[in-house]
C-alpha positions as CSV (number, residue, x, y, z in Angstrom):
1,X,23.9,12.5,-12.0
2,X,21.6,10.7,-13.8
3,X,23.2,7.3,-12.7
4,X,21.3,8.6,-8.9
5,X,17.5,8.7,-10.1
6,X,17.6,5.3,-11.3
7,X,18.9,4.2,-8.0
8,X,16.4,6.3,-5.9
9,X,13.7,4.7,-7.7
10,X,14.3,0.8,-6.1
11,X,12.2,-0.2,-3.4
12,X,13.1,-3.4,-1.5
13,X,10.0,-6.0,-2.0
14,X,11.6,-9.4,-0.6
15,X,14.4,-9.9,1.7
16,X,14.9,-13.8,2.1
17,X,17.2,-16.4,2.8
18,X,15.3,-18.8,0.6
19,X,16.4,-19.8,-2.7
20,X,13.5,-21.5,-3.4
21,X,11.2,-17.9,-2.7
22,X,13.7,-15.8,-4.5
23,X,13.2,-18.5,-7.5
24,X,9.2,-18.6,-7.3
25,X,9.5,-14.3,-7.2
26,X,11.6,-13.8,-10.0
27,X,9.3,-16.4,-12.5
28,X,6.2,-14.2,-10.4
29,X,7.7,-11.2,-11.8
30,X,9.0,-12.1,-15.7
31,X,5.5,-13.0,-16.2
32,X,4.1,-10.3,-15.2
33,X,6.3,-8.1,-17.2
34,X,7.9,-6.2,-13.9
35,X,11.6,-5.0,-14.0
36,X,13.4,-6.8,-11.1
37,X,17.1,-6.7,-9.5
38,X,17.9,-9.2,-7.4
39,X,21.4,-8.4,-5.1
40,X,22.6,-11.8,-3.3
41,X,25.1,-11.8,-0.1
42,X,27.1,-14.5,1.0
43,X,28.6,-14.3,4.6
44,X,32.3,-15.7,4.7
45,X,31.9,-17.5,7.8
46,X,34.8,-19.2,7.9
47,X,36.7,-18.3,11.4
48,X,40.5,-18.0,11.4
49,X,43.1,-18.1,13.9
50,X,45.2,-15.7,15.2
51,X,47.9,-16.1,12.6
52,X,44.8,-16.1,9.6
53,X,45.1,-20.3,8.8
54,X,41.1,-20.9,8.3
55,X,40.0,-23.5,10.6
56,X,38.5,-26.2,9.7
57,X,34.7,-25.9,11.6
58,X,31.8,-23.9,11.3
59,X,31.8,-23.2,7.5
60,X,28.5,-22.9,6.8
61,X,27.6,-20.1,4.6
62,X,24.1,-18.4,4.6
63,X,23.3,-16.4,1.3
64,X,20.7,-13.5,2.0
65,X,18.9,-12.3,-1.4
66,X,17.3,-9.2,-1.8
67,X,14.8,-8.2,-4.7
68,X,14.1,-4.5,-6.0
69,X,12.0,-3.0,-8.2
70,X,11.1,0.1,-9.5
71,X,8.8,2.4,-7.2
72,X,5.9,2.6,-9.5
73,X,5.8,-1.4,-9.6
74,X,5.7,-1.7,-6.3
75,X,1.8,-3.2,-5.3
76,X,2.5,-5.4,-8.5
77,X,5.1,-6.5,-7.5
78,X,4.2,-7.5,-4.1
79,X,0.5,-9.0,-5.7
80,X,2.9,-11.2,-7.7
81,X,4.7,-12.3,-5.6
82,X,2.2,-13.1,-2.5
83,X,0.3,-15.3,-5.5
84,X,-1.9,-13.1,-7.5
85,X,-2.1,-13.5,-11.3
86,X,-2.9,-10.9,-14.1
């Protein structure tokens, strides 16, 4: 069960739809030495008629990224990320 602890420690610091965020957050974090996960979702939004053929409108995709880190990196974490240096 020790595969369980590891995933009870994540807290949830940034939940965006920016790229650009998610890229500025990760560099925050390598620098400052925290251990970072980063899960990414990508909606299929691609409707489909009733015999499953995709049609051909409203494709657009919108990618929602989530960042994690451990629970005792938390405030770091969040000071790195808002701006704040070491």
């Amino acid at each position: 069960m020790k595969f369980l602890t590891g995933f009870f420690r994540k807290r949830l610091v940034l939940y965006t739809y920016d790229a650009v965020q998610v890229g500025a957050a990760r560099m925050a974090l390598q620098e400052g030495g925290v251990k970072f996960w980063v899960r990414q979702h990508t909606d299929d939004l691609m409707p489909r008629a009733m015999n499953g053929q995709v049609l051909p409108f409203l494709t657009r995709a919108a990618t929602e990224y989530k960042i994690f880190v451990d629970k005792d990196d938390v405030e770091l974490a969040e000071y790195l990320i808002n701006g704040g240096t070491l």
